[in-house]
C-alpha positions in Angstrom: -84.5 60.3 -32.5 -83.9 58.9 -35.9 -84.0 55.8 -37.7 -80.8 54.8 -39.0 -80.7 52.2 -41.9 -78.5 49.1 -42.3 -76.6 47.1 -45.3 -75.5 43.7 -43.8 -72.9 41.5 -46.0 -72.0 38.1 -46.2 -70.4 36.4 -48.8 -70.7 39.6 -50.6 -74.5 39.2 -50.5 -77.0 41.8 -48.5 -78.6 39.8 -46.2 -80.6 39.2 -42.3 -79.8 37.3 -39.9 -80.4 36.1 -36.4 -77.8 37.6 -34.8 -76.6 34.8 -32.0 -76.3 32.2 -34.8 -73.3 33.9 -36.7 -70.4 31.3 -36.4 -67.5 31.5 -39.3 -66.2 28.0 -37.6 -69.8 26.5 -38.4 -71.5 28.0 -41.3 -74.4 25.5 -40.8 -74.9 27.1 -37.6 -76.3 30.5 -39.3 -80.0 30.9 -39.6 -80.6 33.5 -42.3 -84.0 35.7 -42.4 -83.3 36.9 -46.0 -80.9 37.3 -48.5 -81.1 39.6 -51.4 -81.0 39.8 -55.0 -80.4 43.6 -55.1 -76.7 45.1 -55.0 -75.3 46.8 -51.7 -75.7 49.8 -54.2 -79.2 49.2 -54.6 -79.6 50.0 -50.7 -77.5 52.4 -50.7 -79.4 54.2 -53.5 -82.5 54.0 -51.6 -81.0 55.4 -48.3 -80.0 58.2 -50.2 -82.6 58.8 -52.2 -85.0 59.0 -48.6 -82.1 61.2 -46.8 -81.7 58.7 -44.4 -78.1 59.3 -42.9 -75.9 57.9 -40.3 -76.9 54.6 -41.1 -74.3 51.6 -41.4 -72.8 49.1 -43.7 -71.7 46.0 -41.5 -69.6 43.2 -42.9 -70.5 39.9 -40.8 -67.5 38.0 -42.0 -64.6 37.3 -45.1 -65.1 38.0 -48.7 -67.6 41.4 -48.2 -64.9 44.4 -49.2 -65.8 44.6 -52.6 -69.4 45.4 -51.9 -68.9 47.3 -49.2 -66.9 50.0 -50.9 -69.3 49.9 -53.9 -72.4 50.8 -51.3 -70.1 53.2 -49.4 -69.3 54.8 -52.9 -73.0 55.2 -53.7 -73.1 57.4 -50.9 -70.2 59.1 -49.7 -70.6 60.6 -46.1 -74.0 59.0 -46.0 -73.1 55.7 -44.4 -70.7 54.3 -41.6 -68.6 51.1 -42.1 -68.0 48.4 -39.6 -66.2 44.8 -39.6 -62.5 44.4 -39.1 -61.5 47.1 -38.7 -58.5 48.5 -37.7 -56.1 51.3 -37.8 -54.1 49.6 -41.2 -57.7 49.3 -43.1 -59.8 52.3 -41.7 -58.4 54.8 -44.0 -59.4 52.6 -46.9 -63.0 52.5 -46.3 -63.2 56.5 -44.9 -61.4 57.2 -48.4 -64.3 55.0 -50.0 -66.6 57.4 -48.4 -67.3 56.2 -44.9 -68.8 59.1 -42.5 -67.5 57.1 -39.7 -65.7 53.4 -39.1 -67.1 51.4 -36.3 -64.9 49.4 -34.4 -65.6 46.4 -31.8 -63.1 43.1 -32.0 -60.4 45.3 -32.5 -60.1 47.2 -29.2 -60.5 43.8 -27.1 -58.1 41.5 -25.8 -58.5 38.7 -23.7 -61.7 40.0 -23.0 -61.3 42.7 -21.8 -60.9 47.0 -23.7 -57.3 47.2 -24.7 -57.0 50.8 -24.2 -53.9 50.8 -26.0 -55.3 49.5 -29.3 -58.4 52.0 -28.8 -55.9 55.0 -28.6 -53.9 53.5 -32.1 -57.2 54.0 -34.0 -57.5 57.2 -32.2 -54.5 58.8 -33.8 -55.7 57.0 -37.3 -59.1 57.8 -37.3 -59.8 60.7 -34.9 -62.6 60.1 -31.8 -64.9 62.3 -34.4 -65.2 59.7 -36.9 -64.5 56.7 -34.5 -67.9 54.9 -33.5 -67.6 51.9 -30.5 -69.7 48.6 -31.0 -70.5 47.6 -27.6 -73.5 44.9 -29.1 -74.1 42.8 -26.2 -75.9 39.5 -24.6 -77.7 39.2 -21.3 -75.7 37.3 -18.5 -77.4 36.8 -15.3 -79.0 40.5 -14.7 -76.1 42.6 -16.6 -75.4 43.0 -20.5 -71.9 42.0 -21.4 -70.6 42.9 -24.7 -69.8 40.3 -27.1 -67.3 40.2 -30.0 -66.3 37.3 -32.8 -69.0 37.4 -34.4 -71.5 37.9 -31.8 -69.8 34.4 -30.2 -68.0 35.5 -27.4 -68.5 37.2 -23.9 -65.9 39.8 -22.9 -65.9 40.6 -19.4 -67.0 43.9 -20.2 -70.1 45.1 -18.8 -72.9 47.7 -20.7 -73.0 50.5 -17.8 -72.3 53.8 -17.0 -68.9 53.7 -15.8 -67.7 52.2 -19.4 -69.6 54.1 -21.6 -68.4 57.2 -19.9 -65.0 56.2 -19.8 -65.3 54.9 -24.0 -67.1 58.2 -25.0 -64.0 60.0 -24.1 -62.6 57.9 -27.9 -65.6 58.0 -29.9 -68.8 59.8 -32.0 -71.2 57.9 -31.4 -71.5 54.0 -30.3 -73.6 50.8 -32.0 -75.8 48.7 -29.8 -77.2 45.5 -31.6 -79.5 43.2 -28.3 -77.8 40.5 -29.8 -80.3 38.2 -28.0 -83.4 39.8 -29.9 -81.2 40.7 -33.0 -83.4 38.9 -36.6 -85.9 37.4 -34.2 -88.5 39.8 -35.2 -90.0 39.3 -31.6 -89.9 42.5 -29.4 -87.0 44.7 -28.6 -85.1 45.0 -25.8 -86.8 47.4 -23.4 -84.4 47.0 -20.5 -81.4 47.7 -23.0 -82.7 50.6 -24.5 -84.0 52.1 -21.2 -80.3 51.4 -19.8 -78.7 53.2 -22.6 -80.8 56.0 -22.7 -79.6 56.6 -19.0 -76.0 56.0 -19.3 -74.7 57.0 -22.9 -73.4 60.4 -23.0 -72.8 59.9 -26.6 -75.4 59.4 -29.4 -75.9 55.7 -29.8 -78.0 53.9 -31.9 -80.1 50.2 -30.8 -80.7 47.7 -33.0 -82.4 44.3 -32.8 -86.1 42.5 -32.3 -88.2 45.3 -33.9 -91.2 43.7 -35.1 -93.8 46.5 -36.0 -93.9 49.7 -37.1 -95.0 51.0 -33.8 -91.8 49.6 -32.5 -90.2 53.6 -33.2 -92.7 55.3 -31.3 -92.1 52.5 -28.1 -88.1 52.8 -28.7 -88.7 57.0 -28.9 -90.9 57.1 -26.1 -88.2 54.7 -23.7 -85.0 57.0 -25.1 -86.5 59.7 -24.6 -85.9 60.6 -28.1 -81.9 60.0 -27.0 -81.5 56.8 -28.9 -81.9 56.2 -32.9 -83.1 52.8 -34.2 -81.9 50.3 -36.8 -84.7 48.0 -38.0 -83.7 45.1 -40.0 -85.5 41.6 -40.9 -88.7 43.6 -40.1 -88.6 45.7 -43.0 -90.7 44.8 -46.5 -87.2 45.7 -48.1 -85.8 42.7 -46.0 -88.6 40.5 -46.4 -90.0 41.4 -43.6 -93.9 43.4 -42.9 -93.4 47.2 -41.8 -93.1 49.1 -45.0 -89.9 50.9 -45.3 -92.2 53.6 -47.1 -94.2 54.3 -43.7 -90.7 54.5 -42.0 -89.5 56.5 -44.3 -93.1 58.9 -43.5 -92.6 58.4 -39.7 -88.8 60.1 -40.0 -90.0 62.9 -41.7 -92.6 63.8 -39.1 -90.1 63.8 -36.8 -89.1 67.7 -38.5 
């Protein structure tokens, strides 16, 4: 298991959120845990400086390419990309240095995996450096993944049949509990239990990690199969577990 780090952009600016209020059509809506002063470089820089790979730069929204590209530059092959993506724009931001592009809105239509699209980024990208979003709410007793911004339900749901079918196209896939995501409340223990089971490809879970103990519970439920992304939580993000101990816990990991 290892922790993967995140850069989050909107408007340009690194920021936390909670993840179910993201709403372009209704910026009002958006209830932000923090928002930096430091550059997307500034991140980057410290990502690098811990040798902390395979985390990811998200753009959550418009206006965020020109500080994406400077944190992917920071680091080349460090950090993945995500946020509209598709097979016009991927090669710009694996050029800028992107390990990997992750890719969610982009393979739906109408709700459901257009298999078609999926197999367009395929002969762009190449499954190797291709990761799958499937972030996802709870509906009823199954976890449906979501897309727009975290807004709406596809009828797609999180279990083995899909993931085995998607790992066929990608590296790796990206998990956010979009229910938990910023709240700084708990993780998802049903989520992470259920991808430990069913991914056949590494994947990493992010969202509701409140204390540094939170690794141990997430190794110990993944049986060391699924990395973590911690967010809001982190003293770097304004929140209390001190990206220093993280940075200690990784490196006992050997």
């Amino acid at each position: 298991m290892r922790f993967r780090p995140c850069i989050d952009l909107h408007h340009g600016k690194v920021v936390q959120i909670v993840g179910g209020s993201l709403d372009e059509s209704d910026s009002r809506a958006l209830q932000t845990n923090f928002t930096s002063e430091q550059s997307p470089s500034h991140y980057a820089a410290l990502y690098r400086e811990a040798g902390l790979w395979g985390g990811h730069v998200i753009s959550l929204g418009t206006g965020n390419a020109d500080a994406a590209l400077s944190a992917l530059g920071c680091w080349p092959g460090g950090l993945q990309y995500g946020g509209g993506v598709t097979p016009d724009n991927a090669g710009l931001f694996l050029d800028a240095g992107a390990s990997h592009v992750i890719v969610t809105s982009y393979v739906f239509s109408a709700g459901r995996i257009d298999y078609a699209r999926l197999e367009q980024l395929l002969q762009r990208v190449g499954r190797e450096r291709l990761v799958l979003d499937l972030s996802c709410r709870r509906r009823g007793d199954r976890f449906y993944v979501v897309t727009d911004r975290w807004q709406r339900f596809t009828e797609e749901a999180v279990e083995p049949a899909l993931l085995e079918r998607l790992a066929r196209s990608c590296a790796e896939f990206l998990v956010h509990g979009v229910d938990v995501e910023g709240l700084r409340q708990g993780i998802d223990e049903e989520l992470i239990t259920l991808l430990a089971s069913a991914c056949p490809r590494p994947v990493t879970y992010a969202g509701g990690v409140q204390k540094l103990d939170d690794l141990d519970r997430v190794k110990q439920l993944g049986g060391g199969r699924v990395d973590l992304t911690i967010g809001s939580a982190l003293d770097i993000f304004g929140g209390t577990v001190r990206f220093s101990d993280v940075v200690r816990w990784q490196q006992a990991q050997g």
